[in-house]
Structure formats: structure tokens, C-alpha cells
N, C-alpha and C positions, 0 to 999 in steps of 0.2 A: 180417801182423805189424806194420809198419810203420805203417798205421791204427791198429790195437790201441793202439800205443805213445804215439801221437798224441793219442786220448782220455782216458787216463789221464789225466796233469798236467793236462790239462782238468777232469774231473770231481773234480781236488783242489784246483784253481782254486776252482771253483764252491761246494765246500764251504767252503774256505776264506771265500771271501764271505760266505757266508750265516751262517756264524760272528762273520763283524765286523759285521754287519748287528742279529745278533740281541743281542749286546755291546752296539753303539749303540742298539738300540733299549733294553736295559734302562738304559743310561743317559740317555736323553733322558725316558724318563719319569718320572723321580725317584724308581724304586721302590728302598726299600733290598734290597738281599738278598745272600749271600753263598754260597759255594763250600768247606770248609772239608775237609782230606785225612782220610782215615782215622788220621792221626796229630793230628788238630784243628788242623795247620796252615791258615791262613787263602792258599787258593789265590785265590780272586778276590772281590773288593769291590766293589761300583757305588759309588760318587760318595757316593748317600746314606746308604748304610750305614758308609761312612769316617766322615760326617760326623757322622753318630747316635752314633760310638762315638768320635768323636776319633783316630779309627787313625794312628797313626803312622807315619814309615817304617820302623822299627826290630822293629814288634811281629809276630810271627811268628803265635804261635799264641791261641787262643779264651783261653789263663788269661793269656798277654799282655796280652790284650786289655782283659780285665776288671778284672787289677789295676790298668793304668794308669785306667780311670774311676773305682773305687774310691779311689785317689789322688789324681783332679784331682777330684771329687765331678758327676763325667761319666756321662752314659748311663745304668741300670736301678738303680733303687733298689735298696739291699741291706741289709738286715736283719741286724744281728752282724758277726760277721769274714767277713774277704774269704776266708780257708781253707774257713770252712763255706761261705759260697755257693756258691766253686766246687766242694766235694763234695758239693754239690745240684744244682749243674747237670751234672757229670760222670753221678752217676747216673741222671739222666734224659735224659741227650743218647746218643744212637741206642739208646734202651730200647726204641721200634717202630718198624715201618714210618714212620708219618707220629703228628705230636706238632703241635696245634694249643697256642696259650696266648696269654695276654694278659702283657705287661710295663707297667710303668709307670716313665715315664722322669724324672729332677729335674728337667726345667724341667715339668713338668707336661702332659706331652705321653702317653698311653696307644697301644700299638703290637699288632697281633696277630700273634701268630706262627707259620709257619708251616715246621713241620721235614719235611725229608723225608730218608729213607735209600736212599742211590743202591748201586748195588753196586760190592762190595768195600769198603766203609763209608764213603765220601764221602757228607757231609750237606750238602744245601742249603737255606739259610734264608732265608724272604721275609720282610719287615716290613710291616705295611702299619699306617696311620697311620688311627685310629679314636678321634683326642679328642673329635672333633664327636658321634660315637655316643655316649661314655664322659658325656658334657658333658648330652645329650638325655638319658639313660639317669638322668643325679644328677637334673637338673630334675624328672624325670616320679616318682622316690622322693620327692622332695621334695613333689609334688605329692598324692603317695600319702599321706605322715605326716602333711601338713595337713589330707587330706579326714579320714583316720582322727581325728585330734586334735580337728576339728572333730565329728567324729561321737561321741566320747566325752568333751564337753567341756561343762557347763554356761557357756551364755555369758552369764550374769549374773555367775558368784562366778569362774569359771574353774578350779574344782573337776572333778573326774570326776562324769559325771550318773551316774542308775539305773544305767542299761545296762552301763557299764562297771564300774561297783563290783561289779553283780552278779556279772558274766565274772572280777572280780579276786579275788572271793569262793570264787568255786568253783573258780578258780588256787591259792587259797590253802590251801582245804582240803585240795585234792590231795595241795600239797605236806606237808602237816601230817599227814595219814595215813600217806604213806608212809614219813616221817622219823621219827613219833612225838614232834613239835616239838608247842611248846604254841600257841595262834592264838583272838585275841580281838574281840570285836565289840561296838562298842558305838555305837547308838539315839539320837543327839540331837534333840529340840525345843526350840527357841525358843520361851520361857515367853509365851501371851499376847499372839503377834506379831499376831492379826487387828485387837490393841486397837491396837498401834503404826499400823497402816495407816490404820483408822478414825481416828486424835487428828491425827497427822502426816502423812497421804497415803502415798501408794504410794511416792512416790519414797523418803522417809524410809528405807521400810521395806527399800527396795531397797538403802541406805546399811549399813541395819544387816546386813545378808544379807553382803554385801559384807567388812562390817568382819568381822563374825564368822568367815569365811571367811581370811579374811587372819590373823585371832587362830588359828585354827584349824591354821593351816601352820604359824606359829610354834611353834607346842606341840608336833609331831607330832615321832614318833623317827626316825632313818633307818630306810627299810622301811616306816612306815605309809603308808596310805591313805584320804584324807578327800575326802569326796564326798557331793553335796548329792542329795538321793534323792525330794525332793518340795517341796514348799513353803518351809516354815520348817523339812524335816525332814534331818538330816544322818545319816551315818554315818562310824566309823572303824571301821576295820579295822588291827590290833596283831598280825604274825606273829611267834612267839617270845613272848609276853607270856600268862602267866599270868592270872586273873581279878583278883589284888591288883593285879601291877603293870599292868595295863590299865587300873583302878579309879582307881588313883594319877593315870596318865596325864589321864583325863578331867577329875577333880575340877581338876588343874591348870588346865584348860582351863577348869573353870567359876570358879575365883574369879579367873581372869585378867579377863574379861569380865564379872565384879561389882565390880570395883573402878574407880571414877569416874576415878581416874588414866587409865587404858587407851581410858576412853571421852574424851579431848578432843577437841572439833568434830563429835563425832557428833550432839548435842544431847539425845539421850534416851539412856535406861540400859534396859537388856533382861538376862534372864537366859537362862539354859538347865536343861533337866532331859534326863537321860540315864539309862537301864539300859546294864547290860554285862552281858557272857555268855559262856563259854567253853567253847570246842571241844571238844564228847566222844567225835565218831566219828560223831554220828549226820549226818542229812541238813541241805542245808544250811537249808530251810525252818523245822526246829528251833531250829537254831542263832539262826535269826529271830525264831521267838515267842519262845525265853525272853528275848530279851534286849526287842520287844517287851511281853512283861509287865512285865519290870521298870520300862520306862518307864512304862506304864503304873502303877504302884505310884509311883513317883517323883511322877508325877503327884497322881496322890491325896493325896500324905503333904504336900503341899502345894507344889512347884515349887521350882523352882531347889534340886535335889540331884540326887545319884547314886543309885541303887540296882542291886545286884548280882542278877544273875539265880540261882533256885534249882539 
């Protein structure tokens, strides 16, 4: 018995060690993490989790905690009042077993989080620090919209080329079928551009591409979409716009671009001829030739006008 007796306090020794042990170990490595009671009282704090949240001496429990950094404008960004946050965080704080998520901190620091439910409802939360990930992760999105951007970009006028007008086109219809919205489309040429190239060179010609493109953004409403589709050929696309008000819209765009005022430092004067055409349901290739013909008619009636599609 007396051995018995002997070993005990030893083996509470031992534990006891291996407890400060493993204490110091989560404090020397700077990981934040937390101990929190079944009553969300805050039982134990590492170093860096005090220091992520400004913890006080005073602050007891998890809404403690949170209103003093909603107060000092400390620790996890919060969106609205600090009553709804914490009955967003209540309701999802020990909703499962384990509950991974990302926070985002005010000095701009991103953290993952990591909950678990202990039994009898004690949760322990790790933080672990992922801006260098959060930071790769913006870079390589970023990388993404430039290659896309580049991929749907005329890089002469900086316009949307073919590809994308078409893809915005048959976005457009979609939406326009299933709403029962009105959606318009209309067919630019530049009158006569091959003679611009021929008198003035290419470069000229790339001036006026250029300017008319920039006349072109000015004119457009919020919602449209203008996009150089071939040569000297453009298109807009007008969602919500009728054939008249579509018709109105362009015409604007062509006496903008007739009038010598608009043209200063360009050196030469250019027109445009355009058909327009309105969405009836049918396909979108449709939707192409009437407005098509019309330029075509435009063309014929002698350049530099509008013509509406049948």
C-alpha cells in the first residue's frame, strides 16, 4: 500500500508537468488559440490570442470580448451593430462538432479559424494566421481578371472584341427572354475607312478607330455595350431599349462624330453608317442579320445614316 501511495503524487507530478509543458509549448510558438467554458467564459488565452483581441484583465466572457474591440475598432471586422454580430456569432458558436472559417482582422491581417467542441460544451479555438495565403490568393484573382480582360479586350480601341460581345450578347438575350425586357442591337461601319488608310496611312486610321471608340463610350447609357467586332466594324448592344430609343441612341452617336467641332487634332473627318434591330424572341443569329440588312440598306441609301431594321 505504501508503494501504491508513493506513486500516485508521482503520476500527478508527471501530469502536472506535461500540462505546463504543453501551456509553454502553445505559448512559445505564437499560435493564438483559446479555451472558452460552456458558459463562453474565456478559461485560457495564449499570448497571441490576448494580443489579436486586446483582451483585457477585466474581460470575462466571448461578448466581452468582442464589444471591447468593436469599441477600440480592434480585432474581426464587423458589419452593423455589435448586438447583431454577436447574435451571429452566438448562433453559430458550438452549432457542430468542429466549425472551420476565415475572419478578417482591421489592420488587415486574415486568420483561419478553427472551433472545436470539447465535452460538456467547452470550445477550443485556434487562429492561425493566413495573410500571406489571403495576399497570393488577391495577386493570382488579379492575375486572373487581367488575363480574362486581356482576352476580351481589343487592344487597339480597348473596346470588348468579337468574342466577348458575342458571349454579352447571348447574356443579354437570356436575360431579355426570361424578363420579357426590351434589348437592342445595333451594326456600326465606319463610312469609307479603307479610303482613310489609303490618303492617310494606317496609322491615321488607327487614330480614328481609336477616337471613335472613345466617341462611342461617351454616348453609351449605363448598361450598354460597345465593341469593335471587326475592322472598322462595331457593335452596340442597348438592354431595356426599344428600336426607337436604340435608334435615338445611335443617331446621337453619329452626328456626334459629323460634326468638325469633335473632330479637333484628328486631321481628317470620317462618318459612320449603322442598322439597328430589335429583339423578338427569335435566335441570336437573327437578331444579326436584321440589324445586318439594315446596314446594309444604310449603306446603299448612301452612308453616313441609321437605318432600322424590318
Amino acid at each position: 500500500m505504501a508503494h501504491a501511495d508513493a506513486i500516485l503524487p508521482l503520476a500527478c507530478l508527471r501530469e502536472r508537468a506535461t500540462t505546463d509543458l504543453v501551456l509553454s509549448g502553445l505559448e512559445a510558438s505564437g499560435v493564438a488559440c483559446a479555451l472558452f467554458s460552456p458558459d463562453d467564459e474565456l478559461s485560457y488565452g495564449s499570448a497571441a490570442f490576448r494580443a489579436l483581441f486586446d483582451v483585457q484583465p477585466g474581460a470575462r466572457t466571448f461578448a466581452d470580448i468582442m464589444r471591447r474591440c468593436h469599441a477600440k475598432s480592434v480585432g474581426p471586422k464587423m458589419s452593423g451593430t455589435i448586438d447583431a454580430f454577436l447574435d451571429m456569432a452566438s448562433a453559430k458558436r458550438r452549432s457542430t462538432p468542429q466549425r472551420t472559417f476565415e475572419i478578417d482582422i482591421r489592420d488587415d491581417r486574415w486568420f483561419l479559424v478553427n472551433e472545436t467542441l470539447l465535452a460538456g460544451g467547452w470550445l477550443w479555438s485556434v487562429f492561425t494566421d493566413i495573410t500571406m495565403l489571403k495576399s497570393n490568393e488577391h495577386m493570382l484573382q488579379l492575375a486572373r481578371d487581367a488575363a480574362q480582360l486581356a482576352a476580351d479586350t481589343d487592344p487597339l480601341t480597348g473596346l470588348f472584341n468579337r468574342r466577348a460581345a458575342m458571349a454579352r450578347l447571348d447574356a443579354e438575350m437570356r436575360i431579355a427572354f426570361r424578363d420579357c425586357t426590351q434589348l437592342s442591337l445595333a451594326l456600326i461601319d465606319l463610312d469609307h475607312f479603307k479610303t482613310i488608310n489609303d490618303r492617310f496611312g494606317h496609322a491615321r486610321g488607327d487614330e480614328v478607330l481609336r477616337h471613335f471608340a472613345a466617341a462611342g463610350r461617351r454616348q453609351l447609357r449605363g448598361g450598354d455595350t460597345f465593341a469593335r467586332v471587326g475592322g472598322e466594324e462595331f457593335l452596340m448592344l442597348m438592354p431595356g431599349a426599344g428600336l426607337r430609343e436604340a435608334t435615338r441612341a445611335v443617331e446621337r452617336l453619329r452626328r456626334h462624330v459629323a460634326q468638325e467641332k469633335n473632330r479637333i487634332g484628328l486631321g481628317c473627318a470620317y462618318t459612320m453608317s449603322a442598322g439597328v434591330a430589335e429583339y423578338c424572341g427569335n435566335a441570336a443569329e437573327d437578331l444579326f442579320e436584321r440589324a445586318d440588312r439594315a446596314l446594309y440598306r444604310a449603306k446603299h441609301l448612301g452612308r453616313d445614316r441609321i437605318e432600322q431594321a424590318d
